[in-house]
N, CA, C and O atoms as CSV, one atom per row, in Angstrom:
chain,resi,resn,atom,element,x,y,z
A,1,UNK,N,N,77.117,74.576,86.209
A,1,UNK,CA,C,76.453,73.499,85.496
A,1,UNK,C,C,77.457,72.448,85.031
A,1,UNK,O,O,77.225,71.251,85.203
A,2,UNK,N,N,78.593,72.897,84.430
A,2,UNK,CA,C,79.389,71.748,84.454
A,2,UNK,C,C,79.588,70.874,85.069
A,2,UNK,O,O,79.558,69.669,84.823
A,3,UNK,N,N,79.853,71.543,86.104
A,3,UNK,CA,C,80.257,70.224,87.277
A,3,UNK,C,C,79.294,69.362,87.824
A,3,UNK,O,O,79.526,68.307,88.414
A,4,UNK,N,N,77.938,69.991,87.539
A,4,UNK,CA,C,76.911,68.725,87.390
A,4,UNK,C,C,76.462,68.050,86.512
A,4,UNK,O,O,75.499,67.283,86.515
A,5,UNK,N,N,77.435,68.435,85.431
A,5,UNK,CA,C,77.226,67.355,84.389
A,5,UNK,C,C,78.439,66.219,84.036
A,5,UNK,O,O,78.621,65.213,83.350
A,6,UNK,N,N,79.016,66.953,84.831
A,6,UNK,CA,C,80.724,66.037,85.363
A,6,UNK,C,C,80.113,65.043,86.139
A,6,UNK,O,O,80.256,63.867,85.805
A,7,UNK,N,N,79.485,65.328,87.081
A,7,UNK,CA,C,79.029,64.293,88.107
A,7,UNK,C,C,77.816,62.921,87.634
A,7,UNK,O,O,77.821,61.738,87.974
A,8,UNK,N,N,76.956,63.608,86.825
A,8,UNK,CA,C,75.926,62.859,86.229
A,8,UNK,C,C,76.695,61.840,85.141
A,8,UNK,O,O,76.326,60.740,84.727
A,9,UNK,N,N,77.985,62.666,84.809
A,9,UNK,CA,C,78.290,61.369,83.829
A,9,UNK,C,C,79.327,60.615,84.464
A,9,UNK,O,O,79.807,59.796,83.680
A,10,UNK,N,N,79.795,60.598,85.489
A,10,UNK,CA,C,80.331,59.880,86.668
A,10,UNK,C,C,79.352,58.835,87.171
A,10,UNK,O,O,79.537,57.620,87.234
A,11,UNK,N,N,78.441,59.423,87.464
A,11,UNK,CA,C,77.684,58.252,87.691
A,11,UNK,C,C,76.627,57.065,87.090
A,11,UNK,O,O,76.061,56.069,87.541
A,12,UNK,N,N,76.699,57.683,85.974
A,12,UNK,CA,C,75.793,57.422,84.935
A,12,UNK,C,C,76.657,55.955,84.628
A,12,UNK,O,O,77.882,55.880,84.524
A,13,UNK,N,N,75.784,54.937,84.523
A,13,UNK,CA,C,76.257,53.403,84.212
A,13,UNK,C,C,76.745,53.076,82.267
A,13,UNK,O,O,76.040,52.379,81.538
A,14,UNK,N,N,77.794,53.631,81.887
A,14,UNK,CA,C,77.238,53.949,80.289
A,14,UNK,C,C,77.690,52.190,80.241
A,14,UNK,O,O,76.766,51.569,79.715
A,15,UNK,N,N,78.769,51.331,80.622
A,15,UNK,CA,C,78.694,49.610,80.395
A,15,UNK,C,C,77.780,48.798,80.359
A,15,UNK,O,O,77.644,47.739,79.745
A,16,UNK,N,N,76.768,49.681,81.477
A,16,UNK,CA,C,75.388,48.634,81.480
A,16,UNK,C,C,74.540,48.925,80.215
A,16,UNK,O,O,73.941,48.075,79.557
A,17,UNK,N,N,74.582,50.261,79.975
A,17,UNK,CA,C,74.025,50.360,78.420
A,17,UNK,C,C,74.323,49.839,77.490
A,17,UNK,O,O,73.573,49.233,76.725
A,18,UNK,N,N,75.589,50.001,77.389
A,18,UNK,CA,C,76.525,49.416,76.193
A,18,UNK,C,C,75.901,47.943,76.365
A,18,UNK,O,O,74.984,47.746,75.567
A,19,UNK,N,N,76.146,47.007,77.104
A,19,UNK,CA,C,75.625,45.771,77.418
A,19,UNK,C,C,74.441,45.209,76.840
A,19,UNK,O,O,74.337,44.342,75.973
A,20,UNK,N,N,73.436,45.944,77.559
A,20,UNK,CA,C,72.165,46.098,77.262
A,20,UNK,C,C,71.818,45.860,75.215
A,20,UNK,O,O,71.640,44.884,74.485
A,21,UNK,N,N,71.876,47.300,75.023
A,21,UNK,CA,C,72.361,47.512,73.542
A,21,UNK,C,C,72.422,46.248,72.633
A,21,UNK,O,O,71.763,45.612,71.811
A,22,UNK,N,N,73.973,46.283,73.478
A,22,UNK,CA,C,74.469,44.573,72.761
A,22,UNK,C,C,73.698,43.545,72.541
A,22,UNK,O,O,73.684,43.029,71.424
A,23,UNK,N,N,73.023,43.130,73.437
A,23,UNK,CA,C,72.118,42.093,73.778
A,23,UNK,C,C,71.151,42.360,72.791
A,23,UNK,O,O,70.983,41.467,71.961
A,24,UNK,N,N,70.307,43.640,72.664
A,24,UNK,CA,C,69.870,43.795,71.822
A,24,UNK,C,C,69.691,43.840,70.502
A,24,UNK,O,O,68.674,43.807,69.809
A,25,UNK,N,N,70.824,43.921,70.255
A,25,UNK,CA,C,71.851,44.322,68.636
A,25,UNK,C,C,70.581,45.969,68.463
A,25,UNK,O,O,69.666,46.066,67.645
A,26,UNK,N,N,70.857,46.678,69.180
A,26,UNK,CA,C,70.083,48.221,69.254
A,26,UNK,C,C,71.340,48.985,68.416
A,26,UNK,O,O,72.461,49.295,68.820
A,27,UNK,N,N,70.877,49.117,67.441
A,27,UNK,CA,C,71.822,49.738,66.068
A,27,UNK,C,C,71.588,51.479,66.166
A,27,UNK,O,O,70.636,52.056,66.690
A,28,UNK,N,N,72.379,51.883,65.714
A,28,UNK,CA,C,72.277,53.565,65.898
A,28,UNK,C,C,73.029,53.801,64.075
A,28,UNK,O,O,73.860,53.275,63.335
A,29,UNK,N,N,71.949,55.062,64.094
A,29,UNK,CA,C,72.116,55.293,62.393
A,29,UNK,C,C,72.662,56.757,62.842
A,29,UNK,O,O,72.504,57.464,63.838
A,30,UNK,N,N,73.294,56.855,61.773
A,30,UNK,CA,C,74.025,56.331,60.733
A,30,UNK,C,C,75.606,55.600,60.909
A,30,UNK,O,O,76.534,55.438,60.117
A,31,UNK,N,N,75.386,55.222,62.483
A,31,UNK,CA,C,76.788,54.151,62.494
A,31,UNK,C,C,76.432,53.276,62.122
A,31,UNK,O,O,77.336,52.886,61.382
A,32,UNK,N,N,75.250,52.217,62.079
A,32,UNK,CA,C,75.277,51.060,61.332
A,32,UNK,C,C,75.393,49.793,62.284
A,32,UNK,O,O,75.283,48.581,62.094
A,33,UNK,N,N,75.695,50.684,63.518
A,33,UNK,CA,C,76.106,49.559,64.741
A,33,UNK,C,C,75.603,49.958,66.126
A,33,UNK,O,O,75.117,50.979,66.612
A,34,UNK,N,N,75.859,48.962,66.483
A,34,UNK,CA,C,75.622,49.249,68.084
A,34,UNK,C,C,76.830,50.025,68.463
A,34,UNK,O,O,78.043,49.838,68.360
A,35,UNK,N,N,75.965,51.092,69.004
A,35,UNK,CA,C,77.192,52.064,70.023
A,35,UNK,C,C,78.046,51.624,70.757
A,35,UNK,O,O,77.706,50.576,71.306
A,36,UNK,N,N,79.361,52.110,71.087
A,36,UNK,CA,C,80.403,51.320,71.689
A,36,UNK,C,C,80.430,52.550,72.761
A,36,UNK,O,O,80.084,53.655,72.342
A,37,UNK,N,N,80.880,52.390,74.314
A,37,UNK,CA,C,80.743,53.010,75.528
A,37,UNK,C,C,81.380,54.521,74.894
A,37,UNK,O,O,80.503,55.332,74.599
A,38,UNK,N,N,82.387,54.832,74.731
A,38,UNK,CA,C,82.695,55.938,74.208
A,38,UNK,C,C,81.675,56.560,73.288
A,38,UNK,O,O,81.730,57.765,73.534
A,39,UNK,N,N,80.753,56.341,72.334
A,39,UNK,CA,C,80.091,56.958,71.515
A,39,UNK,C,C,79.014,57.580,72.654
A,39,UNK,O,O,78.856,58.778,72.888
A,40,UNK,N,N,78.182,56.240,73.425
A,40,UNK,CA,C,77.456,56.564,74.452
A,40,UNK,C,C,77.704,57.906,75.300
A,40,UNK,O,O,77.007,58.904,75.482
A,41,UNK,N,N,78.753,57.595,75.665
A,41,UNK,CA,C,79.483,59.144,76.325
A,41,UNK,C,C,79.555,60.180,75.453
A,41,UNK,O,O,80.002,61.051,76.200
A,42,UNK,N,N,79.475,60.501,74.788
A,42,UNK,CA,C,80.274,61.402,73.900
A,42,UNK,C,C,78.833,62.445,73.726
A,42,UNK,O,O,78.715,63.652,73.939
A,43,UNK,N,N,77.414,60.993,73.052
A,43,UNK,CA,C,76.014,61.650,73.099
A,43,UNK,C,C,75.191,62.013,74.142
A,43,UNK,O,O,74.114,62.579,73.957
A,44,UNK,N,N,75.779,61.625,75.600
A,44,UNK,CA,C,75.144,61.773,76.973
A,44,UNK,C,C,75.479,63.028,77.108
A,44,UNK,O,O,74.620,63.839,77.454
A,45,UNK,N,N,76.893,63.452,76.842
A,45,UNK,CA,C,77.240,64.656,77.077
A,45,UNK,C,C,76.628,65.598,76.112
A,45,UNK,O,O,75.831,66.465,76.471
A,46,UNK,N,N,76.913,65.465,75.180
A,46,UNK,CA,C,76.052,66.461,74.619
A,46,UNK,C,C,74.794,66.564,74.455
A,46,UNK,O,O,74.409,67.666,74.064
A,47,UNK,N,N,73.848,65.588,74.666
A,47,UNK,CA,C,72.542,65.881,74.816
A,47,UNK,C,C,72.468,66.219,77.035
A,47,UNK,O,O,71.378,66.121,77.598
A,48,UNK,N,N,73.068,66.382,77.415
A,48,UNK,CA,C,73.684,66.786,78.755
A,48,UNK,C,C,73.663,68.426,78.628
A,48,UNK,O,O,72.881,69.047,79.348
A,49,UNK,N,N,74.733,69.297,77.487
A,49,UNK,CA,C,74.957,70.079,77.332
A,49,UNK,C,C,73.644,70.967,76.270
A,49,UNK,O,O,73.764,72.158,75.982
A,50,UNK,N,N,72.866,70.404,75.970
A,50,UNK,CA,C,71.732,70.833,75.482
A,50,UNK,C,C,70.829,71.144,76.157
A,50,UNK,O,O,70.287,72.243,76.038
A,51,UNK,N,N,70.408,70.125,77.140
A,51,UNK,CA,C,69.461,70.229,77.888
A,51,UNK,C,C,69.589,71.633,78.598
A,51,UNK,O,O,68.890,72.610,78.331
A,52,UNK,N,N,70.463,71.587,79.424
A,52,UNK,CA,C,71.232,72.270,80.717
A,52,UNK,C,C,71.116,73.771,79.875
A,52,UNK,O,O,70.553,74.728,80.406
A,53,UNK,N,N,71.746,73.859,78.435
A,53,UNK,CA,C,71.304,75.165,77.656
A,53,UNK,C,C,69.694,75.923,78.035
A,53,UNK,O,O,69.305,76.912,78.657
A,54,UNK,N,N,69.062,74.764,77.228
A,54,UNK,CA,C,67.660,75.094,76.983
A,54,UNK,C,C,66.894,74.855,78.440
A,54,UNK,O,O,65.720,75.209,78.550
A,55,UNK,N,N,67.533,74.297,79.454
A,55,UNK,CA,C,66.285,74.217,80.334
A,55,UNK,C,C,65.289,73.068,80.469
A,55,UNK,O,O,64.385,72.867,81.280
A,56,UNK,N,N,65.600,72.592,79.743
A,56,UNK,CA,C,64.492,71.511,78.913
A,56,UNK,C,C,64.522,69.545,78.896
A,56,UNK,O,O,64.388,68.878,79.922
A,57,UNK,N,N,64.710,68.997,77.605
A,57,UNK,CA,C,65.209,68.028,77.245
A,57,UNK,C,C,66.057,68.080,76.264
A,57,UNK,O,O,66.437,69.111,75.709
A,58,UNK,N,N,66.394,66.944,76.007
A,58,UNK,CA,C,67.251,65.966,74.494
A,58,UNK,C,C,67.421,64.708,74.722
A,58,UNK,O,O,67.788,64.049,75.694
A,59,UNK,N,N,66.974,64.404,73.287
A,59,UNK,CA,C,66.878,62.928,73.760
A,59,UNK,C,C,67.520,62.402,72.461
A,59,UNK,O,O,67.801,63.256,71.620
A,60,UNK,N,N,67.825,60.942,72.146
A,60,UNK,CA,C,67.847,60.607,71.012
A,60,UNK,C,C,68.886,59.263,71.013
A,60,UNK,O,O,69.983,59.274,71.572
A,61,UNK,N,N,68.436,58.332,70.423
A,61,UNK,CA,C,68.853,56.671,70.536
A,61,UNK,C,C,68.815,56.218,72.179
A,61,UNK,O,O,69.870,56.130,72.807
A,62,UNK,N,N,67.342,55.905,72.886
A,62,UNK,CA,C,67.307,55.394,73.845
A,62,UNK,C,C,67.735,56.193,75.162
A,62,UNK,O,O,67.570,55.755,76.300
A,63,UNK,N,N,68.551,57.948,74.716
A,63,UNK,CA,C,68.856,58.288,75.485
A,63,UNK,C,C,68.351,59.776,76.000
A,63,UNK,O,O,68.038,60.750,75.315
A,64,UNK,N,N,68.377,59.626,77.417
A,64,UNK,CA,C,67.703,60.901,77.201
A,64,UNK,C,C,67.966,61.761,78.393
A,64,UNK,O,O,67.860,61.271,79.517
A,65,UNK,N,N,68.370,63.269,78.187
A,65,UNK,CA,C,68.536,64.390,79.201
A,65,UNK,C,C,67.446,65.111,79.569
A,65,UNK,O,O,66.577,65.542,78.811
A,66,UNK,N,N,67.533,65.279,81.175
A,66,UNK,CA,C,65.985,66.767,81.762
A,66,UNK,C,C,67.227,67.089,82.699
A,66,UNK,O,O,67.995,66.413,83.384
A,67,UNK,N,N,67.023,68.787,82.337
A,67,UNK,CA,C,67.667,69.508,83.169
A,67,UNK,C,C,66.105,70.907,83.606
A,67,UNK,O,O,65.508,71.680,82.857
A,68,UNK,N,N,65.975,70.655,85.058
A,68,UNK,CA,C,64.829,71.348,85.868
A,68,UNK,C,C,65.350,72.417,86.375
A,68,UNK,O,O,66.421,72.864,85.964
A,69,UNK,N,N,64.662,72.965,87.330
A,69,UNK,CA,C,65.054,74.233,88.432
A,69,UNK,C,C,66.214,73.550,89.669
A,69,UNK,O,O,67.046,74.199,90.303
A,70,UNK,N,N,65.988,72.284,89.740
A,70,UNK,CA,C,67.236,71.943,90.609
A,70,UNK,C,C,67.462,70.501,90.570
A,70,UNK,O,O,67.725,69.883,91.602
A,71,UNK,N,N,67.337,69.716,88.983
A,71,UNK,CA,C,67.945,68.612,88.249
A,71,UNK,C,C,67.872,68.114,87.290
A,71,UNK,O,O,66.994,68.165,86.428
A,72,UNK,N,N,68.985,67.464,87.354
A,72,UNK,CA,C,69.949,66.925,85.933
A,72,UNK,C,C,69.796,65.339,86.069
A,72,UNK,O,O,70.062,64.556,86.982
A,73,UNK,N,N,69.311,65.200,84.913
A,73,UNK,CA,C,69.056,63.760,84.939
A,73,UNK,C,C,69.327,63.282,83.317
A,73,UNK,O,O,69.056,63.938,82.311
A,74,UNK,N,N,69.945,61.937,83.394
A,74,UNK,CA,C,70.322,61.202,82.431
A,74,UNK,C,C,69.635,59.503,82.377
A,74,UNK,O,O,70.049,58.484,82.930
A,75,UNK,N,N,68.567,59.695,81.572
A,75,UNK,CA,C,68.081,57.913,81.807
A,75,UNK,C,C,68.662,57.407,80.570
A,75,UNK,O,O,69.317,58.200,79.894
A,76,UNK,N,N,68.509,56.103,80.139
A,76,UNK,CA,C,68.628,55.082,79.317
A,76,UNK,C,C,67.330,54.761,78.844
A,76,UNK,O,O,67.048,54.362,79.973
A,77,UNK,N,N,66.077,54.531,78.089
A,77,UNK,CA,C,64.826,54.066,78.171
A,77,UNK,C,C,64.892,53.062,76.538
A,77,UNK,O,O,65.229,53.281,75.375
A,78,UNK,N,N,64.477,52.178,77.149
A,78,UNK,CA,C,64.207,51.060,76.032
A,78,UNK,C,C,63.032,51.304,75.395
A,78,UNK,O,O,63.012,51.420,74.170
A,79,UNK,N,N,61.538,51.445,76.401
A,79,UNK,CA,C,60.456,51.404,75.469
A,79,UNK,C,C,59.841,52.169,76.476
A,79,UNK,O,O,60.299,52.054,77.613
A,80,UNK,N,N,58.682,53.097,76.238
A,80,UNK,CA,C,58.155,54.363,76.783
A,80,UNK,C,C,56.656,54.604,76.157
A,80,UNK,O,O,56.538,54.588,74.932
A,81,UNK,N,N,55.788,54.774,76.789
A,81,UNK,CA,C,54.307,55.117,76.025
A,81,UNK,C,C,54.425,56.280,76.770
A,81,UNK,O,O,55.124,56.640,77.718
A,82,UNK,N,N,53.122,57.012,75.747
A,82,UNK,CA,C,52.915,58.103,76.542
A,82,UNK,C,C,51.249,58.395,75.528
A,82,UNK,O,O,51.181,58.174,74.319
A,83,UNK,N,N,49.964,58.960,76.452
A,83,UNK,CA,C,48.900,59.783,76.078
A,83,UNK,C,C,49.150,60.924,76.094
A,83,UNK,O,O,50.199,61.341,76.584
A,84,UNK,N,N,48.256,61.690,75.567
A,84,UNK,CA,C,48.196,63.542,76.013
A,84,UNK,C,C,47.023,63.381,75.837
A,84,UNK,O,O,46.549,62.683,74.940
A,85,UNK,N,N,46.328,64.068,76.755
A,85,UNK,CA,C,45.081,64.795,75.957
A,85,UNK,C,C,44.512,65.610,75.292
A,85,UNK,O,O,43.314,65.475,75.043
């Protein structure tokens, strides 16, 4: 599992986020600020290393991990609806 989470964050665009963010002024509490590329990384990975635990998700400031029966995925999501019934 590591090494597919080595790879996912290899490929994972964290500048375009950071960017993005910026543009936004998308503030993260309790820094007070917009995330700087290193912070980004730091929470990819570990909500990376959560997921991949549990099987499951983690998500949290725009970001978010699914680790399945055969993938690992890391999105960015700005705005998201969702129903249930």
């Amino acid at each position: 599992m590591k090494d597919r989470i080595e790879l996912v964050m290899e490929q994972f665009d964290f500048e375009k986020v950071a960017a993005i963010m910026t543009l936004l002024d998308w503030k993260w509490y309790p820094l007070k600020r917009v995330p700087t590329v290193d912070d980004l990384r730091e929470t990819a990975k570990d909500l990376l290393d959560r997921a991949s635990e549990n099987g499951g998700s983690s998500s949290t400031g725009g970001l978010c991990a699914y680790c399945g029966d055969d993938e690992l995925t890391l999105d960015f999501t700005a705005v998201s609806a969702a129903v249930y019934s």
